[in-house]
Structures are given as structure tokens and as C-alpha cells.
PDB file of N, CA, C and O in Angstrom:
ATOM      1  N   UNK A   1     126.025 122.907 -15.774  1.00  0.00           N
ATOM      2  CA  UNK A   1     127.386 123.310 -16.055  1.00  0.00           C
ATOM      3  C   UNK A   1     128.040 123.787 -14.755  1.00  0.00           C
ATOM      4  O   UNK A   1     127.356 124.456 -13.981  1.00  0.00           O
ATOM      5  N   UNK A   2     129.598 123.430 -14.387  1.00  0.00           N
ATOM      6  CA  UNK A   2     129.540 123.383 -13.318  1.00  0.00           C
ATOM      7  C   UNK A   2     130.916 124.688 -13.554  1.00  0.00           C
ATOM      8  O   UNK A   2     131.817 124.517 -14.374  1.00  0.00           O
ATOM      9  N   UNK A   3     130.840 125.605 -12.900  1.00  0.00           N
ATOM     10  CA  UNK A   3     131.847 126.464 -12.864  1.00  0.00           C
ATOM     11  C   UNK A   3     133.561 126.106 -12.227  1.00  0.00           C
ATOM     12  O   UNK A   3     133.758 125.013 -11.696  1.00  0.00           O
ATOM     13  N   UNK A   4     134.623 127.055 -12.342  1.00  0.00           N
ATOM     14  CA  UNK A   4     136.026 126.513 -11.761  1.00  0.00           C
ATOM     15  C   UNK A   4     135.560 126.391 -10.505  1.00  0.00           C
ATOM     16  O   UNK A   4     135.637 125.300  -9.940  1.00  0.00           O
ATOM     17  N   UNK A   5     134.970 127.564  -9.840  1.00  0.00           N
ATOM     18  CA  UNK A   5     135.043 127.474  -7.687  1.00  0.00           C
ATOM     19  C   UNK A   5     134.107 126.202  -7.515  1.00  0.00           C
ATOM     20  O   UNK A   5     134.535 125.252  -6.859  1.00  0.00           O
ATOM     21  N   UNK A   6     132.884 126.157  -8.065  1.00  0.00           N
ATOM     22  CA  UNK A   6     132.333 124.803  -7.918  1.00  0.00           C
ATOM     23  C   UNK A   6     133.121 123.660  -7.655  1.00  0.00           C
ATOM     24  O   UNK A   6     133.146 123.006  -6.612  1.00  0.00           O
ATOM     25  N   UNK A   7     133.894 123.441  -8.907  1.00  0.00           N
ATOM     26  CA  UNK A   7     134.882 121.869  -9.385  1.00  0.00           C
ATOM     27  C   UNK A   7     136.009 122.487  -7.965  1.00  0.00           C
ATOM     28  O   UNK A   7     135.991 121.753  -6.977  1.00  0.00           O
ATOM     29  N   UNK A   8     136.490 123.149  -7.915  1.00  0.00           N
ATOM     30  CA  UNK A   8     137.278 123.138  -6.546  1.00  0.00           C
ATOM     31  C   UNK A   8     136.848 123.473  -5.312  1.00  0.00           C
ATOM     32  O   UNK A   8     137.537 123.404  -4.294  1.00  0.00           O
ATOM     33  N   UNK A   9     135.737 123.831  -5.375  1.00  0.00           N
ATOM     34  CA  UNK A   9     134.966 123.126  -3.809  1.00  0.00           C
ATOM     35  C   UNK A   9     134.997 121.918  -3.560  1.00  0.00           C
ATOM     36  O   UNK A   9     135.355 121.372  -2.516  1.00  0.00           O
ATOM     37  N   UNK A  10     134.538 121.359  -4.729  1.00  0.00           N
ATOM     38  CA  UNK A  10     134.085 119.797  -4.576  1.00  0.00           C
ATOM     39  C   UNK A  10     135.089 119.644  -4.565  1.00  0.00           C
ATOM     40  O   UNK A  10     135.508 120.101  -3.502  1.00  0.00           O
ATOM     41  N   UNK A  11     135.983 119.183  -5.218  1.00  0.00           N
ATOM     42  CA  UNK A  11     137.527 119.135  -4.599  1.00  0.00           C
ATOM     43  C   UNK A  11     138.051 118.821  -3.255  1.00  0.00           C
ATOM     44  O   UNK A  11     138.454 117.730  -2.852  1.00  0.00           O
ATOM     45  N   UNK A  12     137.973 120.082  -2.548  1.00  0.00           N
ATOM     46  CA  UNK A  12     138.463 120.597  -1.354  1.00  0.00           C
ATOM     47  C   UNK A  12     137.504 119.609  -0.286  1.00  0.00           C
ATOM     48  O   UNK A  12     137.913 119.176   0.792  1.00  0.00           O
ATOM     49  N   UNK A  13     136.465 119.428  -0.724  1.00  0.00           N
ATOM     50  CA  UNK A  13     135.292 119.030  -0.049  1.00  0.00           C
ATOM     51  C   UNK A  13     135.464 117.579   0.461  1.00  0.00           C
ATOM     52  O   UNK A  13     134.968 117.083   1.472  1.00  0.00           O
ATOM     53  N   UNK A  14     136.334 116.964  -0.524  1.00  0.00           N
ATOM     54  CA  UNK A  14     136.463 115.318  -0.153  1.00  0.00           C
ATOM     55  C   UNK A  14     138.019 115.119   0.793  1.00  0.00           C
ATOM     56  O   UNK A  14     138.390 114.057   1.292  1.00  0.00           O
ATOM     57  N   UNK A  15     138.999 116.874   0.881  1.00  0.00           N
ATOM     58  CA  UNK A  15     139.978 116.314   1.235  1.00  0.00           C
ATOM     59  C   UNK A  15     140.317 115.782   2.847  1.00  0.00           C
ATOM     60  O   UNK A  15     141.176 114.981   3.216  1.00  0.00           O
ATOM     61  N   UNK A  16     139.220 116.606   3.721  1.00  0.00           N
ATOM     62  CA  UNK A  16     138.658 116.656   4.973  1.00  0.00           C
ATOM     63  C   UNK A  16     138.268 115.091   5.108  1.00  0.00           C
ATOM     64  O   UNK A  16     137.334 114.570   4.499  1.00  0.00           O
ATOM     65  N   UNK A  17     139.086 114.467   5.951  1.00  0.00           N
ATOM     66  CA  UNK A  17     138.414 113.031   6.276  1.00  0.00           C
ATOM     67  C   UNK A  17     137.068 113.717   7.489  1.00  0.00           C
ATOM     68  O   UNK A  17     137.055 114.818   8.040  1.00  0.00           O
ATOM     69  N   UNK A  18     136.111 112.643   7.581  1.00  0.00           N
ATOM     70  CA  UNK A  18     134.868 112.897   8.219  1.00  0.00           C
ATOM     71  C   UNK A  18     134.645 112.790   9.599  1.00  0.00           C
ATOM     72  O   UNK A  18     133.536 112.873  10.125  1.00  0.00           O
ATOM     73  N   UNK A  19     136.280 112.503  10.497  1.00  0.00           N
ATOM     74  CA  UNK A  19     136.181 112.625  11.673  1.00  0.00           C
ATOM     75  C   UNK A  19     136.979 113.612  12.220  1.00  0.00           C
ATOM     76  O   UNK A  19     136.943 113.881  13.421  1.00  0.00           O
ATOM     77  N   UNK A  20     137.958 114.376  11.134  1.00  0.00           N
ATOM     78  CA  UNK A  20     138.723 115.436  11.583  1.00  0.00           C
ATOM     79  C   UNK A  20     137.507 116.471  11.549  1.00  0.00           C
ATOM     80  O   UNK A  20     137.403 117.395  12.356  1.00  0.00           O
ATOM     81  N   UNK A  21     136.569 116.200  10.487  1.00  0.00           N
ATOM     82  CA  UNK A  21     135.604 117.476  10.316  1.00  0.00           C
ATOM     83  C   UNK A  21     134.181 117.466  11.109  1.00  0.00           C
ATOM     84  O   UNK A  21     133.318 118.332  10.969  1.00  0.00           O
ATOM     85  N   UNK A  22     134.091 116.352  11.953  1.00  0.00           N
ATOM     86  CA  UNK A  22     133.169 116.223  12.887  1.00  0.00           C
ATOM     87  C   UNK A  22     134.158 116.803  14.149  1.00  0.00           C
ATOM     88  O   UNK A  22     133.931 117.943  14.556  1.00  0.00           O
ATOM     89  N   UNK A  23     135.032 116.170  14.638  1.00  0.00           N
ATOM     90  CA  UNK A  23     135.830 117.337  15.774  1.00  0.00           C
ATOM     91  C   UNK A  23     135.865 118.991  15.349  1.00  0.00           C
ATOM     92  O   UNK A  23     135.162 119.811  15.940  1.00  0.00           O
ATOM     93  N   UNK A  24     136.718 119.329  14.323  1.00  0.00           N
ATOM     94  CA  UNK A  24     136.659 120.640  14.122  1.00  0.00           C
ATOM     95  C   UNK A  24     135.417 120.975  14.475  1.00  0.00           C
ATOM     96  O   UNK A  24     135.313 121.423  15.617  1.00  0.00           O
ATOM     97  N   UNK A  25     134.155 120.868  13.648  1.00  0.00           N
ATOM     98  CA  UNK A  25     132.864 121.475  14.069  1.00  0.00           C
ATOM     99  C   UNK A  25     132.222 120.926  15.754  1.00  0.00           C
ATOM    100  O   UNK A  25     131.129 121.211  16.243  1.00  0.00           O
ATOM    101  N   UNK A  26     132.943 120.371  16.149  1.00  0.00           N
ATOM    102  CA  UNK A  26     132.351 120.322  18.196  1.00  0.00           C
ATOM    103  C   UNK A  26     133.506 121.323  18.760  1.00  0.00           C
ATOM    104  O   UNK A  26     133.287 121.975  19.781  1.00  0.00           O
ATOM    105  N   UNK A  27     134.565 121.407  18.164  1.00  0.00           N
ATOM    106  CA  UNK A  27     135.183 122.541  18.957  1.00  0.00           C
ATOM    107  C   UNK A  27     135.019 123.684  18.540  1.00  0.00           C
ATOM    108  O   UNK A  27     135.220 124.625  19.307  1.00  0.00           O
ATOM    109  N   UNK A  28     134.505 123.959  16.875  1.00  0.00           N
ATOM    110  CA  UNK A  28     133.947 125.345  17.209  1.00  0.00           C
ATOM    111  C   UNK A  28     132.380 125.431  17.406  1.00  0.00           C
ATOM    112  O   UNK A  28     131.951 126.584  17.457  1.00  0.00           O
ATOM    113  N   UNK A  29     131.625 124.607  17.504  1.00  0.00           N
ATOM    114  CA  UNK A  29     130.451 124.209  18.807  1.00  0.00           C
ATOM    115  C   UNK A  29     130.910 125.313  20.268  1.00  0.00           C
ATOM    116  O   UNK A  29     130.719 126.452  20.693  1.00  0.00           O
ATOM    117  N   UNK A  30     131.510 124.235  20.552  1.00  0.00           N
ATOM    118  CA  UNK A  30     132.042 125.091  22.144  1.00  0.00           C
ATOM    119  C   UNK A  30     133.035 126.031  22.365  1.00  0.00           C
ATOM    120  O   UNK A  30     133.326 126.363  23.515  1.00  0.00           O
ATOM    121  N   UNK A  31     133.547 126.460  21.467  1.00  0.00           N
ATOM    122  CA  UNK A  31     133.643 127.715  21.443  1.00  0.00           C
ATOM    123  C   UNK A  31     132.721 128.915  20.944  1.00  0.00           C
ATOM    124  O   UNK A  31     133.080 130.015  21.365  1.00  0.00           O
ATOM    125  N   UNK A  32     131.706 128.901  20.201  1.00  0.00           N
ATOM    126  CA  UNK A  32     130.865 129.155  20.321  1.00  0.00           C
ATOM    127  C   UNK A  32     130.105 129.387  21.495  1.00  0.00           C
ATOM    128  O   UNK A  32     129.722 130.463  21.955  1.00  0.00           O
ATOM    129  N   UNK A  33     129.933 128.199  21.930  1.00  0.00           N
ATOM    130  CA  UNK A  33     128.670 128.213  23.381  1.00  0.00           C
ATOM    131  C   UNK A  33     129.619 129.315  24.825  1.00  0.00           C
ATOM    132  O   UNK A  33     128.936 130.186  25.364  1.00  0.00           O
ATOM    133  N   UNK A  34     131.078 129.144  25.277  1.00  0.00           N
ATOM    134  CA  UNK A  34     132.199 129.450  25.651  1.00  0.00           C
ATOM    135  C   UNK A  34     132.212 131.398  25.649  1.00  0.00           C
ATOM    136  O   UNK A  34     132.247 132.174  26.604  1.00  0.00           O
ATOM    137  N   UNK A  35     132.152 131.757  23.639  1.00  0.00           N
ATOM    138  CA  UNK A  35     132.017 132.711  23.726  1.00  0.00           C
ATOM    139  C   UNK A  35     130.645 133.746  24.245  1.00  0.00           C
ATOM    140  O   UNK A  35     130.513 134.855  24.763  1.00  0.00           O
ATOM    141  N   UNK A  36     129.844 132.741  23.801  1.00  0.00           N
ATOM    142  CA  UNK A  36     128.819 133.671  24.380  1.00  0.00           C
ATOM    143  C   UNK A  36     128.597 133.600  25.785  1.00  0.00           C
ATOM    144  O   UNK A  36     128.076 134.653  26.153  1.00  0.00           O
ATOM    145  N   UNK A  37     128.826 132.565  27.006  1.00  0.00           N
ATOM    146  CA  UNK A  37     129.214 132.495  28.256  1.00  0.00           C
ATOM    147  C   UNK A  37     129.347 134.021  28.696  1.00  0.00           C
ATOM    148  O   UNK A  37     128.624 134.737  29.389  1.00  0.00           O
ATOM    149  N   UNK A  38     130.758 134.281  27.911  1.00  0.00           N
ATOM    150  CA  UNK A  38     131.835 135.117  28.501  1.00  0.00           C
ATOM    151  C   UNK A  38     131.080 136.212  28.195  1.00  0.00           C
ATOM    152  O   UNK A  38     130.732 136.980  29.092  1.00  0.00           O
ATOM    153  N   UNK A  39     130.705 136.437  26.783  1.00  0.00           N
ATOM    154  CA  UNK A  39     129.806 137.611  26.263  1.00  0.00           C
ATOM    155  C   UNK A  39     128.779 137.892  27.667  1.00  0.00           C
ATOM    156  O   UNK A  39     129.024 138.852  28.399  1.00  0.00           O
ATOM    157  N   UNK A  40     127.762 137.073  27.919  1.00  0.00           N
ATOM    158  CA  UNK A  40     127.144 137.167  29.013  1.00  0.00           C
ATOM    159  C   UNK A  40     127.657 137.716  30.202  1.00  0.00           C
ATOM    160  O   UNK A  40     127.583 138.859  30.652  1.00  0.00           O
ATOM    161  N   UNK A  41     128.200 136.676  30.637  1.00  0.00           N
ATOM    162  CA  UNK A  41     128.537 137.145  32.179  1.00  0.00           C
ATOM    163  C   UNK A  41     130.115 137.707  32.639  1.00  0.00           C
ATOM    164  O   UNK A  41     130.196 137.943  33.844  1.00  0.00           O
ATOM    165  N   UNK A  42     131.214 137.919  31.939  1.00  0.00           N
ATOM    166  CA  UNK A  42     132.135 138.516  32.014  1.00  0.00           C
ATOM    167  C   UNK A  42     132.012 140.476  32.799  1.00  0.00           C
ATOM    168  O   UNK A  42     132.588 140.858  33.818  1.00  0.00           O
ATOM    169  N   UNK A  43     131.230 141.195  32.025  1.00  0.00           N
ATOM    170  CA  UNK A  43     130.680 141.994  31.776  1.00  0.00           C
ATOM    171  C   UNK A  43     130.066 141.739  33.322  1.00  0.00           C
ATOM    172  O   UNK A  43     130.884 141.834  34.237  1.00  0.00           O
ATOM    173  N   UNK A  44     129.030 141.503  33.574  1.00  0.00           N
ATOM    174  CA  UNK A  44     128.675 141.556  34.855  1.00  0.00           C
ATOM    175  C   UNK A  44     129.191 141.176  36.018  1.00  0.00           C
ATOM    176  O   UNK A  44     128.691 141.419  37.117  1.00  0.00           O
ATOM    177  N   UNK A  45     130.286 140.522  35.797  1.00  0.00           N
ATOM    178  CA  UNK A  45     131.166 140.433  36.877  1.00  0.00           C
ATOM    179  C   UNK A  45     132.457 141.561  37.176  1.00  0.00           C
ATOM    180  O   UNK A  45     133.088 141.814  38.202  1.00  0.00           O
ATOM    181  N   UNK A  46     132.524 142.091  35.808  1.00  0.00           N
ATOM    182  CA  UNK A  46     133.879 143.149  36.091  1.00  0.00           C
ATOM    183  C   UNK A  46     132.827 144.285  36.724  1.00  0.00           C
ATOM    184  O   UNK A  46     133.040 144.917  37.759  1.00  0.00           O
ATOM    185  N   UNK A  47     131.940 144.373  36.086  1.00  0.00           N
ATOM    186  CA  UNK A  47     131.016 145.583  36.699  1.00  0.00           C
ATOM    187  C   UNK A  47     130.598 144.989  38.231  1.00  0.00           C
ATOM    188  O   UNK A  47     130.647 145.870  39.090  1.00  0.00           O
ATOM    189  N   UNK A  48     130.334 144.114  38.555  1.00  0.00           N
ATOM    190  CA  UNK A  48     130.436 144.229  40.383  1.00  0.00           C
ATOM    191  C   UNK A  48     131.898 144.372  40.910  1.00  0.00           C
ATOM    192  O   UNK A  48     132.137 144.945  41.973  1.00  0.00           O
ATOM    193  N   UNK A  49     132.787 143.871  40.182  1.00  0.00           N
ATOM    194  CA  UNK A  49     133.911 143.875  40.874  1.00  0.00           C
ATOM    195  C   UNK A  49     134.132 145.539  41.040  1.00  0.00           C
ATOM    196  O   UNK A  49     134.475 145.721  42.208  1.00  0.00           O
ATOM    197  N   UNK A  50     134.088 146.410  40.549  1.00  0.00           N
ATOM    198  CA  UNK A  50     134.562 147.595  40.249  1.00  0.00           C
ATOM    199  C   UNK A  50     133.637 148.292  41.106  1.00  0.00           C
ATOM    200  O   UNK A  50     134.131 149.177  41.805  1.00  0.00           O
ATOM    201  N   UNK A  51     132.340 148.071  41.206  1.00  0.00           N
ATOM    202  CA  UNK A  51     131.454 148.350  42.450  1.00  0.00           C
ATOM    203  C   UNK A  51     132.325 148.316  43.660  1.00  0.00           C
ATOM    204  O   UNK A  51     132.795 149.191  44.387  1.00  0.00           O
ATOM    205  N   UNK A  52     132.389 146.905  43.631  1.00  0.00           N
ATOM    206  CA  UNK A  52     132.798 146.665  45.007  1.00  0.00           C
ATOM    207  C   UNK A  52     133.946 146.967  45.198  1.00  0.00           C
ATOM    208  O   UNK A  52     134.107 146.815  46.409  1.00  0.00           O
ATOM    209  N   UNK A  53     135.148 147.411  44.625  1.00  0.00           N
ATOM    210  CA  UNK A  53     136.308 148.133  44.794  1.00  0.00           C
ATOM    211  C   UNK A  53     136.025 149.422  44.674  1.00  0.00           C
ATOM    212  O   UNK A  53     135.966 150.104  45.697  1.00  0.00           O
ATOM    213  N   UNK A  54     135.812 149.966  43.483  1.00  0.00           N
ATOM    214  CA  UNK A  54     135.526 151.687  44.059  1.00  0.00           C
ATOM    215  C   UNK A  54     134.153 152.178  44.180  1.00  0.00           C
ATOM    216  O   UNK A  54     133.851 153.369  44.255  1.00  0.00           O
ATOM    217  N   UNK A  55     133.303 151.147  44.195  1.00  0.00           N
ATOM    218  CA  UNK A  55     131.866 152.402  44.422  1.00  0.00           C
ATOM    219  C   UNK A  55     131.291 152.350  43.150  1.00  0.00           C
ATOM    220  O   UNK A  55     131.881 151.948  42.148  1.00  0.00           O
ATOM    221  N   UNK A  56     129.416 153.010  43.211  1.00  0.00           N
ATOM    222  CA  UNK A  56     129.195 152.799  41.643  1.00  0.00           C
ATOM    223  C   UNK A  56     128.789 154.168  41.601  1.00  0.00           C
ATOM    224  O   UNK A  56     128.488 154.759  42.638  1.00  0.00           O
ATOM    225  N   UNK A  57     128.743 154.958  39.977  1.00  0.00           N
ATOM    226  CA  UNK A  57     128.189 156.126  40.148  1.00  0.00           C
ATOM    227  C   UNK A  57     126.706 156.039  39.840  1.00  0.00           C
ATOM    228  O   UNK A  57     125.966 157.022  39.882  1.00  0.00           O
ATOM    229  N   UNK A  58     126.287 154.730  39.509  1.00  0.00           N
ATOM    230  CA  UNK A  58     124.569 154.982  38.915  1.00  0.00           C
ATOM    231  C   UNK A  58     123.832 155.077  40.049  1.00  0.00           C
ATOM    232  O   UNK A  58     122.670 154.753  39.803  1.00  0.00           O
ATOM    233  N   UNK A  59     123.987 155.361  41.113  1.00  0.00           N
ATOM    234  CA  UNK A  59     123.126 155.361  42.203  1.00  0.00           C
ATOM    235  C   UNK A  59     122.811 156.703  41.842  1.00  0.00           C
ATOM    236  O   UNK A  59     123.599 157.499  41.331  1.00  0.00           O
ATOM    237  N   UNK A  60     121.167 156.991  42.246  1.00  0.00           N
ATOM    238  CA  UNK A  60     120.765 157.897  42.049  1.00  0.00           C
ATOM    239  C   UNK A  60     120.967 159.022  43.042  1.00  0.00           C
ATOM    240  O   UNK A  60     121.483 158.902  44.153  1.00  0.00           O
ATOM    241  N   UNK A  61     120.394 160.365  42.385  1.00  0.00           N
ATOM    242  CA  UNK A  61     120.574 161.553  44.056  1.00  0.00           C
ATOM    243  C   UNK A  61     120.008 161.185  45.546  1.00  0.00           C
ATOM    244  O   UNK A  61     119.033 160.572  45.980  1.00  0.00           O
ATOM    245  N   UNK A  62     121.046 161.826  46.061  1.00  0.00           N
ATOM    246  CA  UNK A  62     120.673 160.868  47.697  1.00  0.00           C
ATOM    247  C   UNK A  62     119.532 162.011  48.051  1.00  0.00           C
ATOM    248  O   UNK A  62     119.460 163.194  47.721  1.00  0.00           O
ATOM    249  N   UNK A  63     118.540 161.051  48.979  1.00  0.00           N
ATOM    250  CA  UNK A  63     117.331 162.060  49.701  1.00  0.00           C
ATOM    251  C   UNK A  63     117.863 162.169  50.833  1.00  0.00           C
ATOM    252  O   UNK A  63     118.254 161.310  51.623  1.00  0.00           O
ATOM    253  N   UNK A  64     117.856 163.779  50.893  1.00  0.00           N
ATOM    254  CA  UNK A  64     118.413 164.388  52.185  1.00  0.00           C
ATOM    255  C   UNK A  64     117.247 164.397  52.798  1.00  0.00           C
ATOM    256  O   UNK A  64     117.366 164.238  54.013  1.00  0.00           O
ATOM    257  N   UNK A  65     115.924 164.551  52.341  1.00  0.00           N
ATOM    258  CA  UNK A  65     115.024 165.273  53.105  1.00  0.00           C
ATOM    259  C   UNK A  65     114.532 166.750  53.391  1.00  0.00           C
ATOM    260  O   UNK A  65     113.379 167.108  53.629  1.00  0.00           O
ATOM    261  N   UNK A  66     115.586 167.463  53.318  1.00  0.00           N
ATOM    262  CA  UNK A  66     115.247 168.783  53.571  1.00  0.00           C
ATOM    263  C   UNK A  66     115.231 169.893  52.444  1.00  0.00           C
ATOM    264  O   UNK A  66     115.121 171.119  52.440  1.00  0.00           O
ATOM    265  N   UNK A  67     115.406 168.819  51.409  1.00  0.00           N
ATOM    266  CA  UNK A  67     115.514 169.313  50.198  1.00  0.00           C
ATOM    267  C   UNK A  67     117.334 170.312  49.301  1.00  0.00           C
ATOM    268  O   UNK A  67     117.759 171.096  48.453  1.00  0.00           O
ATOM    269  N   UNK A  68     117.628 169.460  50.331  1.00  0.00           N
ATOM    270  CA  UNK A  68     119.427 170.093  49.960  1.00  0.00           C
ATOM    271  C   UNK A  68     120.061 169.546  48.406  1.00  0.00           C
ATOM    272  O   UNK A  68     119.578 168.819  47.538  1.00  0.00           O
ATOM    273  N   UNK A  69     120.648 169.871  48.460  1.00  0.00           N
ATOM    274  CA  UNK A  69     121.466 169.786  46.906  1.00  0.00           C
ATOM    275  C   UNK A  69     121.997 168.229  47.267  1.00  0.00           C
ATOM    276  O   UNK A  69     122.047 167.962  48.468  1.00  0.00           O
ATOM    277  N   UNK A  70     122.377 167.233  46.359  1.00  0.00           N
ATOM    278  CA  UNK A  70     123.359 166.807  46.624  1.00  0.00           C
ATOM    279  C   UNK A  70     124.573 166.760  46.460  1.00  0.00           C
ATOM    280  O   UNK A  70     125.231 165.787  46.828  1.00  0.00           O
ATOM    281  N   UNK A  71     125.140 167.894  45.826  1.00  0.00           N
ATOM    282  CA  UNK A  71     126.327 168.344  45.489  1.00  0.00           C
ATOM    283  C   UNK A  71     127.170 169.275  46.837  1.00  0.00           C
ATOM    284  O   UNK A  71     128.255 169.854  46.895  1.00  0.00           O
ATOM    285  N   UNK A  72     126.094 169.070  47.774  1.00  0.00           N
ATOM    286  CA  UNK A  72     126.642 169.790  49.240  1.00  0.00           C
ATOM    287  C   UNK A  72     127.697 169.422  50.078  1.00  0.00           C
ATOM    288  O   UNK A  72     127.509 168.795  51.121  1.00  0.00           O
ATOM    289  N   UNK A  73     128.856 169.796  49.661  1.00  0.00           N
ATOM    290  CA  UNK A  73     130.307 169.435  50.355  1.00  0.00           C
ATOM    291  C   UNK A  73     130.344 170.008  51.791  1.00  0.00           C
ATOM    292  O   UNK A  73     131.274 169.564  52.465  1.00  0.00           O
ATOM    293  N   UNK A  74     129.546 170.884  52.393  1.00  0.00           N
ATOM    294  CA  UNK A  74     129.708 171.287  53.572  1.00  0.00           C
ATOM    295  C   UNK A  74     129.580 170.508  54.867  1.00  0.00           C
ATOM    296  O   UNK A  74     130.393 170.535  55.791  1.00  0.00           O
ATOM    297  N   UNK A  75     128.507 169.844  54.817  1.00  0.00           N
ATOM    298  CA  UNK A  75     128.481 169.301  55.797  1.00  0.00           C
ATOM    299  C   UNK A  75     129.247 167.534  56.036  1.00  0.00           C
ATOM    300  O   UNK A  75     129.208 166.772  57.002  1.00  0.00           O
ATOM    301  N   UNK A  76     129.780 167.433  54.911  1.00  0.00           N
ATOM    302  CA  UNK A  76     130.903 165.967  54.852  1.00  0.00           C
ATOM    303  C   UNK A  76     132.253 166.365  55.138  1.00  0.00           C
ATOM    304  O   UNK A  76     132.816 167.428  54.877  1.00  0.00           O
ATOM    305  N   UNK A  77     132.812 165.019  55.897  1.00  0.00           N
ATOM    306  CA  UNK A  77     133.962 165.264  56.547  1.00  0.00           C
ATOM    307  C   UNK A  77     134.948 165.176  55.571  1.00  0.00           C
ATOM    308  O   UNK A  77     134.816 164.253  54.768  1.00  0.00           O
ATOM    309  N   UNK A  78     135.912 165.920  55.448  1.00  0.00           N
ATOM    310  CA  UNK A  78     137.085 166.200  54.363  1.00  0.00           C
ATOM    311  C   UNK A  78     137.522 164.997  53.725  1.00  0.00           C
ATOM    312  O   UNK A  78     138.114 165.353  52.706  1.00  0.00           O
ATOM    313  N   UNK A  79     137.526 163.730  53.815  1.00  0.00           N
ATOM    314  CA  UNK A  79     137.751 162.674  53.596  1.00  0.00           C
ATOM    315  C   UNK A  79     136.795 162.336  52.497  1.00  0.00           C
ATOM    316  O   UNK A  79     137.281 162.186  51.376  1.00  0.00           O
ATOM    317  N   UNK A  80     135.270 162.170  52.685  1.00  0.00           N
ATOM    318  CA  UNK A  80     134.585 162.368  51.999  1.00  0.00           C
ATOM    319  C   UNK A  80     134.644 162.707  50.344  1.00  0.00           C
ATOM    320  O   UNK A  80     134.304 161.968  49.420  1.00  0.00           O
ATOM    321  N   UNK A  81     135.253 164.237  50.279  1.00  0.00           N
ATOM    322  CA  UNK A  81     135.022 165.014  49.885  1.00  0.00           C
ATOM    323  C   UNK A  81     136.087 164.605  48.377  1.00  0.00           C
ATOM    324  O   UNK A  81     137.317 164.564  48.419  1.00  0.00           O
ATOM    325  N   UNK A  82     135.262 164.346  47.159  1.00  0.00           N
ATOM    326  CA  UNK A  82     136.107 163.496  46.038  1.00  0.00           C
ATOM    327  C   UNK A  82     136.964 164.710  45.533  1.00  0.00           C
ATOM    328  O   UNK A  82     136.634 165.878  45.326  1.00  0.00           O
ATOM    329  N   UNK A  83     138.693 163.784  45.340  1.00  0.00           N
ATOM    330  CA  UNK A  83     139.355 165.219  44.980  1.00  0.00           C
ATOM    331  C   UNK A  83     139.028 166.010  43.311  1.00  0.00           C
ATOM    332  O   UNK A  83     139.764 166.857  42.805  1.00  0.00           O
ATOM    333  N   UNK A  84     137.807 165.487  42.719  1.00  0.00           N
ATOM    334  CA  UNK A  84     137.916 166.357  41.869  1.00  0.00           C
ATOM    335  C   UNK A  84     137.111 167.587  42.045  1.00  0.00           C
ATOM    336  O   UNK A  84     137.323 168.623  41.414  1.00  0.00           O
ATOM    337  N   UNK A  85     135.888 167.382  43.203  1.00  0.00           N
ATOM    338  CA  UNK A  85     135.545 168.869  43.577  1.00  0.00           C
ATOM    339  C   UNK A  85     136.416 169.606  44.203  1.00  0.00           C
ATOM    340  O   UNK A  85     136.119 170.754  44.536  1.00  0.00           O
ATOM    341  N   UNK A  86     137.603 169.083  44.460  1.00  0.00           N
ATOM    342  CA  UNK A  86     138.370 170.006  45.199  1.00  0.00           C
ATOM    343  C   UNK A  86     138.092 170.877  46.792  1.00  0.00           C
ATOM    344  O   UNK A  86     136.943 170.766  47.219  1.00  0.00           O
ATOM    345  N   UNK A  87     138.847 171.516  47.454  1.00  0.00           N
ATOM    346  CA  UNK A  87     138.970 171.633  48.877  1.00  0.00           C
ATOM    347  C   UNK A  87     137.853 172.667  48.890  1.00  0.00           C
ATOM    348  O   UNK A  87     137.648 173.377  47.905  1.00  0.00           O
ATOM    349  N   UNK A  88     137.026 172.763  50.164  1.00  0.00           N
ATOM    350  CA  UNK A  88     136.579 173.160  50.540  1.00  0.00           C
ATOM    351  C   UNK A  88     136.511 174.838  50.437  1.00  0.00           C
ATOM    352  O   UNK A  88     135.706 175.467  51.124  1.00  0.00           O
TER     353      UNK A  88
END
């Protein structure tokens, strides 16, 4: 017994000629393949770009060696010195 959405699937199902519905499904194929591209490597490219324009913060604490803080504004030249720690 075949229900109403059934009988109008089948319906709907024959109105699609079989080469409009072989294109539709290769272009969302590659859009598919396209999105995940971008998913991938988009993302790793804005993140170098932004490196390489302002700097990254995941670098870890710098080794002074002598065991200093690295939060030590004293001995960097005022330029250095990011304005949200503020002046000296």
C-alpha cells in the first residue's frame, strides 16, 4: 500500500529529465569537493597571513637565560613596548 508522499515522490521523481539530474549532482559533486578545499586550507592561510602581518601570539616564553620574567619591559626599547602594557 503505497501512501500520498510515496505516490508524489514517485511523481516528482520522473519530472527531472536524466541529464539535468546527472549535471545537478556533478555540480553539487564539486561543490562539495570546493567546499571542503576551502574548509581545509582557507583557515591556514588567513592564519599565516596574520602572522606575517602582525606577529603570532602562540610562540612560547622567550629564554632569557638568566631566568628573567618575560613580561620585563625594562630593558626593551620604547618602541617595543605593546601599548597595552602601557608606558614605562
Amino acid at each position: 500500500m503505497i501512501n500520498n508522499l510515496q505516490r508524489m515522490q514517485e511523481e516528482h521523481e520522473f519530472l527531472v529529465p536524466p541529464e539535468l539530474e546527472k549535471q545537478l549532482l556533478t555540480q553539487v559533486n564539486h561543490m562539495n569537493v570546493f567546499g571542503r578545499v576551502v574548509e581545509l586550507f582557507i583557515p591556514n592561510a588567513l592564519q599565516t597571513a596574520a602572522r606575517i602581518i602582525g606577529g603570532s601570539e602562540e610562540q612560547g616564553p622567550a629564554d632569557f637565560g638568566d631566568n628573567r620574567q618575560p613580561d620585563a619591559l625594562e630593558d626593551l626599547p620604547e618602541w617595543r613596548i605593546p601599548p597595552a602594557r602601557g608606558s614605562r
